[in-house]
Backbone bond lengths (Angstrom), bond angles and torsions (degrees), N, CA, C in turn:
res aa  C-N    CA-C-N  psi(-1)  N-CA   C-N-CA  omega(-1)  CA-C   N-CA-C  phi
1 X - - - 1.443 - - 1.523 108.69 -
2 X 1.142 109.87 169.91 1.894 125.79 -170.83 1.761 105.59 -80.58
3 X 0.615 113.20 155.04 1.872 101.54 147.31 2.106 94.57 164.02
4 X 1.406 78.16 145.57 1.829 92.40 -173.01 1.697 83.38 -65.55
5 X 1.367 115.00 156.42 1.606 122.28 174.44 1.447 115.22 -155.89
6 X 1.324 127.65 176.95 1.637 119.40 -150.63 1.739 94.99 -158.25
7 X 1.592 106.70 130.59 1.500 105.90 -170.26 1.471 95.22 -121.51
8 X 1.459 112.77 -9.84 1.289 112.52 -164.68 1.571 103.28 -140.21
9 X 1.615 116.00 165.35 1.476 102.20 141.94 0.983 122.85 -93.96
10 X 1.482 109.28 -173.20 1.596 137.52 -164.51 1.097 129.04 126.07
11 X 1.722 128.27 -153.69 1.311 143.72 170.71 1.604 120.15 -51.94
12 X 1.026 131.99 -146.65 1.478 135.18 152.07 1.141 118.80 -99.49
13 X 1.596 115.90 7.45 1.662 119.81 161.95 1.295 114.86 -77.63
14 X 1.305 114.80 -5.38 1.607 122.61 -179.45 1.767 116.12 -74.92
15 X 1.352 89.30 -38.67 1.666 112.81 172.11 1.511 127.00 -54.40
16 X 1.283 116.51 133.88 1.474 119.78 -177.36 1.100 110.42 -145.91
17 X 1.311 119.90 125.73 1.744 124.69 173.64 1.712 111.15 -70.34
18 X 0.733 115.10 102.72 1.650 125.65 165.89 0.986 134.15 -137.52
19 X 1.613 120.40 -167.38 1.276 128.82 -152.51 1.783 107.88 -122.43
20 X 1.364 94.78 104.05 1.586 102.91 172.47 1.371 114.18 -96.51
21 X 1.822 108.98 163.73 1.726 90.85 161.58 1.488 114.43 -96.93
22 X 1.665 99.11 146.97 1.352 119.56 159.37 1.362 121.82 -14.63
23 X 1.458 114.87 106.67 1.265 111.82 -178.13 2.031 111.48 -81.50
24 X 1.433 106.85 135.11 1.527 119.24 159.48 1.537 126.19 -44.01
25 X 1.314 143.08 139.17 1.140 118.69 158.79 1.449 120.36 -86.45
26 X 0.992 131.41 124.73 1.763 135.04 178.20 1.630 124.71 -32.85
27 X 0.992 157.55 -139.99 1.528 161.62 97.73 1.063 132.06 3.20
28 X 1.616 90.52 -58.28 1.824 111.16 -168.22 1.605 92.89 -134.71
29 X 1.346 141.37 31.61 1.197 146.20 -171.82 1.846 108.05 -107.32
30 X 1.036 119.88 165.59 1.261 126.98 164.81 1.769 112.70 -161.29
31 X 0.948 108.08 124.89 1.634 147.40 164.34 1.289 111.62 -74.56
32 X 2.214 99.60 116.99 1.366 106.69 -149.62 1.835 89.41 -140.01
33 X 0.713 96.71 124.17 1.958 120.04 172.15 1.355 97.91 -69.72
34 X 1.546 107.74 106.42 2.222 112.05 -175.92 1.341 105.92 -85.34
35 X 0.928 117.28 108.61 1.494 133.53 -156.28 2.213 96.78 -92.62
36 X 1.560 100.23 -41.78 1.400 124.83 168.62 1.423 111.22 -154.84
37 X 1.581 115.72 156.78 1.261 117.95 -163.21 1.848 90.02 -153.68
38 X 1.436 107.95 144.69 1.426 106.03 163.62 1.485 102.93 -133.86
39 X 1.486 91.85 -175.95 1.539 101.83 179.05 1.682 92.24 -141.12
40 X 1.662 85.18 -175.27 1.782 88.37 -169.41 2.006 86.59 -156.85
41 X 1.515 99.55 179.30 1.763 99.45 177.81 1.150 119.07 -40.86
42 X 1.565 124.86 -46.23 1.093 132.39 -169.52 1.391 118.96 -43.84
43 X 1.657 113.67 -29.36 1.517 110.35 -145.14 1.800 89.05 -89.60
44 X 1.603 92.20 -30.12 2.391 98.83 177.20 1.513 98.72 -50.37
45 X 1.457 130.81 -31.87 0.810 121.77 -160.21 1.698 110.14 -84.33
46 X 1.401 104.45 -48.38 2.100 112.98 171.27 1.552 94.74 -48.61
47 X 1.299 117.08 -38.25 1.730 97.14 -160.40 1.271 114.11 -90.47
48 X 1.446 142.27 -38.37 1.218 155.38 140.41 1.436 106.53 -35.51
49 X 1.323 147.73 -56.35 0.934 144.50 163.84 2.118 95.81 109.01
50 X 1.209 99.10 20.16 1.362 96.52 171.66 1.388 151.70 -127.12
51 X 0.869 137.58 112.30 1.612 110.92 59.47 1.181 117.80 -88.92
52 X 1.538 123.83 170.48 1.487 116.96 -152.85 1.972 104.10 -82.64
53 X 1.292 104.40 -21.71 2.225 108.94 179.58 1.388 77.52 -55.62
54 X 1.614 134.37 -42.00 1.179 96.02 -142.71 1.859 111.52 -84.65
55 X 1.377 105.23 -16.25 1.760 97.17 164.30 1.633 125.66 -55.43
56 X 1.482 111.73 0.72 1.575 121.52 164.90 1.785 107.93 -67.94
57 X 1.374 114.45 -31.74 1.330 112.68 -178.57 1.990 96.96 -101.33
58 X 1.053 136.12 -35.14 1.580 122.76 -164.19 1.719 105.47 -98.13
59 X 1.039 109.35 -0.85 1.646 117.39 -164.28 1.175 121.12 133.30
60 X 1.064 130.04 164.80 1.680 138.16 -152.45 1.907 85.90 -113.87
61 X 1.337 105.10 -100.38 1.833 122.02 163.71 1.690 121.52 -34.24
62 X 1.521 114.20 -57.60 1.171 117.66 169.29 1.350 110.41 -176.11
63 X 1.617 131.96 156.43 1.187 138.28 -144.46 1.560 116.77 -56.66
64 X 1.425 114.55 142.73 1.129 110.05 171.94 1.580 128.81 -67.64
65 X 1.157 107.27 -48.43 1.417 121.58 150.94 1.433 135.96 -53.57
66 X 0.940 81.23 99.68 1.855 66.48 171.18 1.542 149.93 -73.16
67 X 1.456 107.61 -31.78 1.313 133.38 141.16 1.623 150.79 -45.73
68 X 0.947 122.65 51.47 1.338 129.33 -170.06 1.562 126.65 -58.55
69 X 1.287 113.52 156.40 1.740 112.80 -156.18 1.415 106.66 111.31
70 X 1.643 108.53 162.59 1.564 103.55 -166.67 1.798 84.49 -152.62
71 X 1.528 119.42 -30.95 1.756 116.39 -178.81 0.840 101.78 -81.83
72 X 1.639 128.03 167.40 1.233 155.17 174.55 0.981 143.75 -142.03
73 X 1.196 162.63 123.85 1.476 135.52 153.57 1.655 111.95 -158.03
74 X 1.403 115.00 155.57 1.392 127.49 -129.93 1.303 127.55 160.07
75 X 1.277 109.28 -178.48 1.518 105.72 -156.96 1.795 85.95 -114.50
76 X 1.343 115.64 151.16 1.614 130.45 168.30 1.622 95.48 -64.56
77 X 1.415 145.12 165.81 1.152 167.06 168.75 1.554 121.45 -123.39
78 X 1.659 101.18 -50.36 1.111 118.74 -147.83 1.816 108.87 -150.21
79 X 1.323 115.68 128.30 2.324 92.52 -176.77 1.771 75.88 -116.76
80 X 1.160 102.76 -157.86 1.620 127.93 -176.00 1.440 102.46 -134.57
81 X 2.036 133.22 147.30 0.755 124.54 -126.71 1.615 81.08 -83.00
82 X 1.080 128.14 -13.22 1.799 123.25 174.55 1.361 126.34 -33.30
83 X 1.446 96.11 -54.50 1.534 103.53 -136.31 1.396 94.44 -103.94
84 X 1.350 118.11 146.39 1.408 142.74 -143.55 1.963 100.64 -128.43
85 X 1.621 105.33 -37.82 1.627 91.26 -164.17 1.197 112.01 -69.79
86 X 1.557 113.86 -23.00 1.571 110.76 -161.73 1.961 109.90 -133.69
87 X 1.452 106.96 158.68 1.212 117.09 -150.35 1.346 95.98 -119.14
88 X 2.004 138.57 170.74 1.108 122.63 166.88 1.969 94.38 -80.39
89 X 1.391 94.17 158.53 2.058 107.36 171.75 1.411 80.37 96.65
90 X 1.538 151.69 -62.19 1.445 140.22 175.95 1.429 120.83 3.26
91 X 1.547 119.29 94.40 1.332 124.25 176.80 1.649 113.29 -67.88
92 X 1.533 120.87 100.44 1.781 131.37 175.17 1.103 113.53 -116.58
93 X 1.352 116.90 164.55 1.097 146.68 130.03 1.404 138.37 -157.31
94 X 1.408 116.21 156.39 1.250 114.06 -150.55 2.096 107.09 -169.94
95 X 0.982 106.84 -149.83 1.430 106.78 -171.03 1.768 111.75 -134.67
96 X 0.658 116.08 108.97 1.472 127.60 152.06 1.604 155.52 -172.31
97 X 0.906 121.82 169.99 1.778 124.91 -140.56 1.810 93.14 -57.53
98 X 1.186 91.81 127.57 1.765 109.68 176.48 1.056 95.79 66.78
């Protein structure tokens, strides 16, 4: 799959559109087709890495994540054998890391 991704900090020269693999959904996970995605201050802050305490929580050297963004919304694909509320075609959205 596509997704802009981050090996380093900095600017938005740090940024690169590429090709990761397809993530699994977990147990209790579900796998969601980003139909739209936003961001907000927070995310200047994962990629810049600043202020600098705060690379104690995203990485020390450079981000743990690679994926940046925190909105979502989209269609389910995929649930985990857990989870009961939601189905694949499931119209969501919601929040989470990358």
């Amino acid at each position: 799959m596509k997704a802009i991704t981050q090996d380093a900090y900095g600017t938005v020269d740090v940024l690169s559109y590429t090709d990761i693999p397809t993530p699994q959904p977990g147990p209790d996970g579900v796998l969601v087709r980003v139909r739209a995605a936003g961001v907000d201050p927070s995310v200047w802050h994962m990629m810049t890495g600043e202020p600098l305490v705060a690379r104690l929580a995203l990485g020390p050297g450079k981000p743990r994540e690679r994926v940046r963004g925190w909105d979502v919304a989209g269609i389910v694909e995929a649930v985990g054998p857990k989870v009961t509320a939601f189905e694949p075609g499931d119209e969501v959205f919601g929040t989470v890391p990358g």
